[in-house]
Structure formats: C-alpha cells, structure tokens
C-alpha positions as CSV (number, residue, x, y, z in Angstrom):
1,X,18.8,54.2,197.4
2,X,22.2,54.9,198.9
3,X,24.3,52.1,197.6
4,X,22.4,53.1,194.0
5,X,23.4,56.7,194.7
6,X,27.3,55.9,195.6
7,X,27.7,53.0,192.9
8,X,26.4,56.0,190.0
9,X,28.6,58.6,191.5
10,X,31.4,56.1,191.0
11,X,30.7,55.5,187.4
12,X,30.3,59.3,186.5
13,X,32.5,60.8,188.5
14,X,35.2,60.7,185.8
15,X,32.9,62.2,183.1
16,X,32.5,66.1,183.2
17,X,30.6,68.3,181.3
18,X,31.3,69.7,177.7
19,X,31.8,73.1,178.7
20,X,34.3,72.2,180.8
21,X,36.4,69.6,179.1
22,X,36.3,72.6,176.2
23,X,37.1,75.1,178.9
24,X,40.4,73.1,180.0
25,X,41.7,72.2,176.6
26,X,41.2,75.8,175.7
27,X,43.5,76.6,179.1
28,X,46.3,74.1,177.8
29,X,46.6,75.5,174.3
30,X,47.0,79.0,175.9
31,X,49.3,77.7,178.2
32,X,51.5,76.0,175.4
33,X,51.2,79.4,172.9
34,X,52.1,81.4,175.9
35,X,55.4,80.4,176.0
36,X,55.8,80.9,171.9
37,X,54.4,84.2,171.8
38,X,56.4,85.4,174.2
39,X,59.2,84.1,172.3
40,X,58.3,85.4,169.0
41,X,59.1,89.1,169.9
42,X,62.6,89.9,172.3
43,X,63.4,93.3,172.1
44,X,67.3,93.4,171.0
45,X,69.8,96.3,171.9
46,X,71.5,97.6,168.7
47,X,74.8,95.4,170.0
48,X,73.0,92.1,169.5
49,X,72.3,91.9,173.5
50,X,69.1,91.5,175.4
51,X,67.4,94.1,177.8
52,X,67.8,93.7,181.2
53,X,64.3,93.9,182.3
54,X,63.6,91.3,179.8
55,X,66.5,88.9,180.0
56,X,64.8,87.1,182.8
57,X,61.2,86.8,181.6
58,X,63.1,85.4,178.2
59,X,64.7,82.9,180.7
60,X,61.4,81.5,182.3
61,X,59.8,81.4,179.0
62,X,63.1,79.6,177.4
63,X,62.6,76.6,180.0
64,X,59.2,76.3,179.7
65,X,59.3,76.2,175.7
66,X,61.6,73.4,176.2
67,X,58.9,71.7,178.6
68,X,56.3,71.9,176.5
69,X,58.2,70.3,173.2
70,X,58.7,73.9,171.3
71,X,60.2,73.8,167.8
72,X,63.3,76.0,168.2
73,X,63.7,76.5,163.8
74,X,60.5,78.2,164.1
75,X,61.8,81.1,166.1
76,X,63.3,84.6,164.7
77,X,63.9,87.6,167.0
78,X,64.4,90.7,165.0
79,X,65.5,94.2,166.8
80,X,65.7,97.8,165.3
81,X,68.0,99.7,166.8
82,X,67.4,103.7,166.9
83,X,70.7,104.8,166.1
84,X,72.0,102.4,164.1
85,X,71.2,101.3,160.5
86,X,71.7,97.5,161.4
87,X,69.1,94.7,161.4
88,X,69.9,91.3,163.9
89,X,68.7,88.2,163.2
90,X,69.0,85.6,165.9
91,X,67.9,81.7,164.0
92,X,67.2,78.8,166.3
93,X,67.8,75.5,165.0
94,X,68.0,72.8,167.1
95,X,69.0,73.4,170.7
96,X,72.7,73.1,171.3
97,X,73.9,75.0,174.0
98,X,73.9,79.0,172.9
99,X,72.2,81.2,170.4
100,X,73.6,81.8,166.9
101,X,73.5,85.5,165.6
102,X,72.9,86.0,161.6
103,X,74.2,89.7,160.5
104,X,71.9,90.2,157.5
105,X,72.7,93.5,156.5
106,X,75.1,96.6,157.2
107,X,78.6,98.0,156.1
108,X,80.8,95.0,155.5
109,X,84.3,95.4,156.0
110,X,86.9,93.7,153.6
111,X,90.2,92.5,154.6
112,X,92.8,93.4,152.5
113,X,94.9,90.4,150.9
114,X,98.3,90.2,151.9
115,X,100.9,89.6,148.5
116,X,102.2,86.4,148.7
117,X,106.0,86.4,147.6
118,X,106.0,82.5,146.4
119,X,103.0,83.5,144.1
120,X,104.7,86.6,142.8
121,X,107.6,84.7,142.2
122,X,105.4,82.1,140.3
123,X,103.9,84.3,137.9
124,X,107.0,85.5,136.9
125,X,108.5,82.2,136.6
126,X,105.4,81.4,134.4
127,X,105.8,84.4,132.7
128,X,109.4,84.0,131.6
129,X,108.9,80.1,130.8
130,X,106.5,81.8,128.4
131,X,108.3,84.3,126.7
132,X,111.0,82.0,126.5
133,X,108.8,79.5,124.9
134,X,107.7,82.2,122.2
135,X,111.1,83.2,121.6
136,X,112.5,79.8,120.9
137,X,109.9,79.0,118.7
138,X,110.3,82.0,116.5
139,X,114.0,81.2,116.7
140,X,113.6,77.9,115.1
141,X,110.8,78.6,112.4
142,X,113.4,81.4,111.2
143,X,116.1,79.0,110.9
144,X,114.0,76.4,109.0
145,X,112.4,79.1,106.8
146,X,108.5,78.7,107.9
147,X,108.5,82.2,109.9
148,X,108.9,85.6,108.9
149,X,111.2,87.7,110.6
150,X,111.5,91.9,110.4
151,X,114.1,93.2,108.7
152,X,115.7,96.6,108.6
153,X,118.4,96.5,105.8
154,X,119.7,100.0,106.4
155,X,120.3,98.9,110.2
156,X,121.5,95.1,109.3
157,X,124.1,96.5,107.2
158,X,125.5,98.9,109.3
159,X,125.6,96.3,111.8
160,X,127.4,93.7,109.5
161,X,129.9,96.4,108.9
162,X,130.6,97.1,112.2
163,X,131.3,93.5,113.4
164,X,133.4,93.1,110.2
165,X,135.5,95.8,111.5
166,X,135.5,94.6,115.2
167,X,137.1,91.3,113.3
168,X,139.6,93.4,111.4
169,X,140.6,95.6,114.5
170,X,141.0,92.8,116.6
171,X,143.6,91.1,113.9
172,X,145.4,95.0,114.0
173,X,145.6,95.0,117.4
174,X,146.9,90.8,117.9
175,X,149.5,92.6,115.1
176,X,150.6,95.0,117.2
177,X,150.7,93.7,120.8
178,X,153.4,91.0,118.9
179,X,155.2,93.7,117.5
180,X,155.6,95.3,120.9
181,X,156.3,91.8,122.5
182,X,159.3,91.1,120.0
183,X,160.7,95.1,120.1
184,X,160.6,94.4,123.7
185,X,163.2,92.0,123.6
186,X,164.9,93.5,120.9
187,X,165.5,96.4,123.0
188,X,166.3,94.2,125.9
189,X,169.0,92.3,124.0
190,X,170.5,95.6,122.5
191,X,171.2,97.3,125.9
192,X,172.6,93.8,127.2
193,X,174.7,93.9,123.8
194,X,176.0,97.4,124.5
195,X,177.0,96.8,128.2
196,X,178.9,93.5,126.9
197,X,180.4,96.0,124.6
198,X,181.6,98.7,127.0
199,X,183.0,96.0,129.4
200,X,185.0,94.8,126.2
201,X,186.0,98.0,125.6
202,X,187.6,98.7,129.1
203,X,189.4,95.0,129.3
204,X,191.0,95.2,125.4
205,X,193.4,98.1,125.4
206,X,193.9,96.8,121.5
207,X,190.2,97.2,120.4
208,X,189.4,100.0,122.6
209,X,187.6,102.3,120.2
210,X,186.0,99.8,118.1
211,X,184.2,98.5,121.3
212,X,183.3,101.8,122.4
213,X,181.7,103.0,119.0
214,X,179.5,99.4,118.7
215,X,178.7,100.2,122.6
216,X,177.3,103.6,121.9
217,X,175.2,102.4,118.8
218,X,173.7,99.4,120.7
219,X,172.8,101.9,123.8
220,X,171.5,104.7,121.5
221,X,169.2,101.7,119.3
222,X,167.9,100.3,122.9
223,X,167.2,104.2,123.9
224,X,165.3,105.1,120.5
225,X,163.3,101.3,120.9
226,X,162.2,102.2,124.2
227,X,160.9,105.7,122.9
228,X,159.2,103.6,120.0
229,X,157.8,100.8,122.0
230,X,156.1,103.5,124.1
231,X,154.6,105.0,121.1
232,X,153.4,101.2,120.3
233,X,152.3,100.6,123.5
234,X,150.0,104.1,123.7
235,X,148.7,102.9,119.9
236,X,148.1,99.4,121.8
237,X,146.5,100.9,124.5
238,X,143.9,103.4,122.3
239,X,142.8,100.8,119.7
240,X,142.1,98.0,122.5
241,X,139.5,100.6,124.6
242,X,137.9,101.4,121.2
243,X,137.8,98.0,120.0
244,X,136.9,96.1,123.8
245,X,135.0,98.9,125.2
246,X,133.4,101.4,122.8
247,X,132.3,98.8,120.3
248,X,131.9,95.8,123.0
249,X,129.4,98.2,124.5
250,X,127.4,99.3,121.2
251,X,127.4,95.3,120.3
252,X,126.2,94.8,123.4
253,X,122.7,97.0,122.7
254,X,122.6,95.6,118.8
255,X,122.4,92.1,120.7
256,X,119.7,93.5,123.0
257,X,117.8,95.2,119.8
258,X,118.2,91.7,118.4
259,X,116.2,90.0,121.2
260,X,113.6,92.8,120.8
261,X,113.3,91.5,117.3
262,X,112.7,88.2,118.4
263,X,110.2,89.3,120.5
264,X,108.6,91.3,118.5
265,X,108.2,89.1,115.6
266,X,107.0,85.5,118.5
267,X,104.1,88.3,119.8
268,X,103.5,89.5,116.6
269,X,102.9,85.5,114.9
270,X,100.6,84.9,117.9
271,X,98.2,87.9,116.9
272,X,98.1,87.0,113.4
273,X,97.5,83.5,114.0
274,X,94.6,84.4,116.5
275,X,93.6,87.0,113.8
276,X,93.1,84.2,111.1
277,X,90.5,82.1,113.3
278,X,87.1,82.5,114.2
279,X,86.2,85.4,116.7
280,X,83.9,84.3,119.4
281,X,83.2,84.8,123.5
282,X,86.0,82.3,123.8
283,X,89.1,84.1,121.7
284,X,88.2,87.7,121.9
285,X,89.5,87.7,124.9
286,X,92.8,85.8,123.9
287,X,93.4,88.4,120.9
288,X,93.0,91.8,122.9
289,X,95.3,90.5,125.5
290,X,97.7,89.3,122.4
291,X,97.0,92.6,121.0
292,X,98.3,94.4,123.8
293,X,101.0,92.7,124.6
294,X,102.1,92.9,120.7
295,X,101.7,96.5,121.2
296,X,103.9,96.3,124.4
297,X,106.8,94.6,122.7
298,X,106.5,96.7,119.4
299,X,107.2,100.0,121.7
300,X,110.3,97.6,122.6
301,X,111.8,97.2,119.5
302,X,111.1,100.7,118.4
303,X,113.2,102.0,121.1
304,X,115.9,99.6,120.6
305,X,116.1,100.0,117.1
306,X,116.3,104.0,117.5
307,X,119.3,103.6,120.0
308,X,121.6,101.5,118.1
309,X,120.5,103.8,115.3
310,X,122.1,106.6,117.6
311,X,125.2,104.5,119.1
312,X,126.1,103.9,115.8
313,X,126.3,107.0,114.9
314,X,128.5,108.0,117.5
315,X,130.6,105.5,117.7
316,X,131.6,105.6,113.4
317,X,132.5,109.6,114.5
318,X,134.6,108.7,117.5
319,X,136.3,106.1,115.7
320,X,137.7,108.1,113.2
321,X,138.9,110.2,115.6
322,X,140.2,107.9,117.7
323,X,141.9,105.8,114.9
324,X,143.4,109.0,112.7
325,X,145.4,110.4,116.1
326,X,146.5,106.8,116.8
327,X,147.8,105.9,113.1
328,X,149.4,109.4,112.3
329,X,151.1,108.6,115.7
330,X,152.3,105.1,114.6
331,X,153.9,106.1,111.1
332,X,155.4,109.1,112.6
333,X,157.3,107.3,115.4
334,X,158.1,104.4,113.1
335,X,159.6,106.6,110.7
336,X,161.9,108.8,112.9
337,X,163.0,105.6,114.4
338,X,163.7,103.6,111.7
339,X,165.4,107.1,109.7
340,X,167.9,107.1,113.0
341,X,166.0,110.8,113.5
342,X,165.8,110.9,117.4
343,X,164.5,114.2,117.7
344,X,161.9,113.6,115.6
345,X,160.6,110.8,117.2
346,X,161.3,112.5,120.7
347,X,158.8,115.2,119.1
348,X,155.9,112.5,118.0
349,X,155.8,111.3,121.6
350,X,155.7,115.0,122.6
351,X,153.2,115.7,120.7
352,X,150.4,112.9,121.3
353,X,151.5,113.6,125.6
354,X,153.2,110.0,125.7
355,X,155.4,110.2,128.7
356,X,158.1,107.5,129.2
357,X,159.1,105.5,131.9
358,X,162.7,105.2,132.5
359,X,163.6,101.7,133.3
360,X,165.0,101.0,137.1
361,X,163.2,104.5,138.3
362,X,160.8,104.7,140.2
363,X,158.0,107.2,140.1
364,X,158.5,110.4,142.5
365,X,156.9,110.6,145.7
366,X,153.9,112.8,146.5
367,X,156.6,115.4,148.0
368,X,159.2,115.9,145.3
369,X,156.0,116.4,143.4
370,X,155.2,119.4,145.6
C-alpha cells in the first residue's frame, strides 16, 4: 500500500486543481496589465516633464513592460496643465533610446523669412527680360505694319518741328563757330600786318607816312575784329546752351514719353489679346494681372505725355527769347563793323554786357579788385 501510495503521488503530483490553475493564470494576466495600466496614465507638468514622486514608479514599471514583451505604439500619456492652455502628447513607437514629445496644439510661432538678395535680383532680372521682350515685339509689329501704335498728332508734330529745328540750329551754329574760326585769323594776320607796317615805317625815311597810315588801318581793323569776334563768340556761346542743353534736355523726355508709348501700346496688345479668348479659372487670372499692369503703364504715358506737353511750351517761349537778343546782337555788331562805325559797335557789346578780353592781359588779382 506504500509503494502504491508513492508511485500515485508521483504521477499526480504535477496535476493541480482547476481552481487553482485558474487562480494562477488569473495572477499572471494581472501581473502583465499591471505594468500597462500603470503606463497608460503619467501625470505630466505643463513643461512636458514628469513629477518627481512619480518619475521612479514610471521607471520600475518601464523595465518591467519591457520584461513582459509590452507594445510601446500602444502607449499615449496625455497631461493638462492648470495654467496653461497646452495639451502634450508623448507617442511611443518602437523603443529606441528616449521618448518623443508631439505638440498638438497651442500658439505657434512663425519665423519670419529673411529677403534673399539673389532672388530679388532675379525677379527683376525676369521682370526686365520681360518688359524688354514686350517692347521689342511691339517695336517690330509697328515696323512691319501688323500692330497698332497710339498716336497724338498735335504732340508728333510739335515734336517733328522741334527736331527740325535742332537740325537747322545745329547748321547755324557749325556756320558760325567757322566764321569765328576764320575772323580769328583774320584778325591775327591784320595786327601782324600792321606791326610789319610800323617797323617799315621807322626803317624807310622815304615812305614814312604811307607806312604809318596802312599801319594804323591794319591795327584799328584787328582792334574792331576783336570787338566783333567777341560779339560772335557771345552769339556762339548763347545758341550752343539753347541748342545742346535746353533742347538736348526736352528731347531727352520726348524719347522717354516715346518708350512710355511703347509700353503702353506692348501692355495694351496683351490685354486685348487675352480679352479676345475664352474667359475661364485658367485666364481670369492672367487678364486682371494684364489689366492692372495696362492700367499701370497707361498712368505712365499720361504723365509723360503731359510733361513734354509742358517742356515744350517752355522751351518755344525761351527760344524766342533767347534767339531775338542773340540775332539783334549779331546784325548790330556786324553792321557797325563792316560800316567802319566803332562806336557803334563799342555800344552793341555794351549793351548785350559782352566784356572783352584784351590779348596778353591777364585778369586782375582778387586785390586790385578790392
């Protein structure tokens, strides 16, 4: 009865009883969702950080997650903080070392971009290449008579007349700078003629007087030519400002009004074009962008167009102010000096302020001026 007792205790001693087999497995699933549930929920400070009391418990329970195989993507800690509006969000994936914080809502906080200067410069290297494109375009369907250009015939004709004139004034004034040249050395060779005369005069006792008379004519001739070639030269000297610098300078804005026109007329092909195809998503866009930039470059020409309008203006009354002092001067002095009247051409000069320069003197110093 022993050895029957022993050999069935050895048999069944590995086999328990229901209640406890269900007892135990009921103890190992607690122990493994111990671990997670104390996981699920870690109080977080409003900084993302966790409580000190807690930070060790979280540490225990950590390692023994990991022990029992715990999925890490399944865990989410979310914290409230009670003076702050902000919501963390700590995701697990798989284990790597540290924990990754998600900032899912709260003020966000935009840098602001810094301007590149090589993409400024870009744009308006694009922008140029553009324009210039336009422009050239227009230029060339003008000159083979497919576009249409703007014209203001009032404005074209006063223009035409003016560089007309700029031609014509420029011939006047070639005229007059060789006139002054050549009565330069006319002068020049008369008061060399009257100082050979006077030397004659003094060496040939015979022809004495006759030397002397032809010496005083040459010398008075070279004294009235220099008081004429100053007259010339101030004439010179007015019609070369007005023609180089007054009219230069109003030619200058007609080309600029010009290249308005141009532009005007490229932006203003581009909208009508745009206007004569079909209006969808796509090109509304494209024509309100080509209708304000038309509008842009219309305000342009307008301008332009209203200040050579005004220069114009100006310039025709200061011209023939300019140019009826200048030519009264010019037949007065040529007049007194080809009548042999030396006080009257003494008088022109004094009258239009023309001071001469006496040859071989030198201007005053600042003290003999005192």
């Amino acid at each position: 009865m022993s050895e029957h007792s022993e050999n069935s205790t050895t048999v069944d001693g590995p086999h328990q009883a229901p209640e406890d087999v269900q007892s135990d497995s009921e103890g190992v699933s607690m122990a493994q969702e111990s671990p997670k549930n104390s996981a699920a929920e870690i109080s977080v400070t409003s900084n993302g950080e966790l409580e000190d009391a807690q930070e060790h418990s979280f540490n225990r329970d950590f390692k023994r997650s990991l022990q029992a195989g715990l999925g890490l993507s399944e865990t989410q800690i979310t914290s409230h903080g009670f003076d702050s509006t902000k919501e963390g969000i700590i995701e697990a994936g798989p284990f790597q070392g540290n924990v990754r914080v998600q900032q899912k809502s709260g003020p966000v906080v935009l840098a602001e971009e810094t301007k590149n200067p090589a993409m400024e410069k870009l744009e308006l290297v694009r922008r140029w290449s553009l324009n210039t494109y336009k422009c050239t375009r227009q230029i060339i369907s003008e000159k083979l008579g497919r576009g249409s250009r703007t014209v203001d015939l009032e404005l074209e004709a006063q223009i035409e007349i003016l560089r007309d004139n700029k031609k014509k004034y420029e011939n006047v004034l070639k005229l007059a700078q060789t006139l002054s040249t050549q009565l330069f050395q006319m002068v020049h060779t008369q008061r060399q003629l009257g100082d050979a005369f006077a030397d004659l005069s003094l060496k040939s006792l015979e022809l004495h007087e006759e030397f002397g008379y032809n010496a005083d004519t040459q010398k008075l001739l070279a004294k009235n030519g220099e008081t004429l070639l100053g007259a010339i030269n101030f004439f010179i000297a007015s019609v070369n400002t007005l023609v180089n610098k007054t009219i230069e300078d109003t030619l200058l804005t007609v080309k600029q009004y010009e290249s308005a026109r141009i532009e005007y007329d490229a932006y203003r092909t581009d909208l009508e074009e745009l206007n004569l195809g079909p209006r969808d998503a796509n090109t509304l866009p494209k024509i309100e962008q080509s209708q304000q930039l038309f509008q842009i470059h219309k305000e342009k020409y307008d301008k332009m167009r209203s200040d050579v309008s005004v220069k114009l203006k100006f310039l025709e009354e200061n011209k023939v102010k300019v140019l009826h002092n200048q030519l009264v001067l010019f037949h007065n002095a040529i007049a007194a000096y080809f009548a042999g009247n030396q006080k009257q051409l003494e008088q022109t000069l004094k009258q239009f302020h023309i001071k001469l320069k006496t040859p071989g003197v030198d201007a005053p110093s600042w003290l003999e001026d005192q």
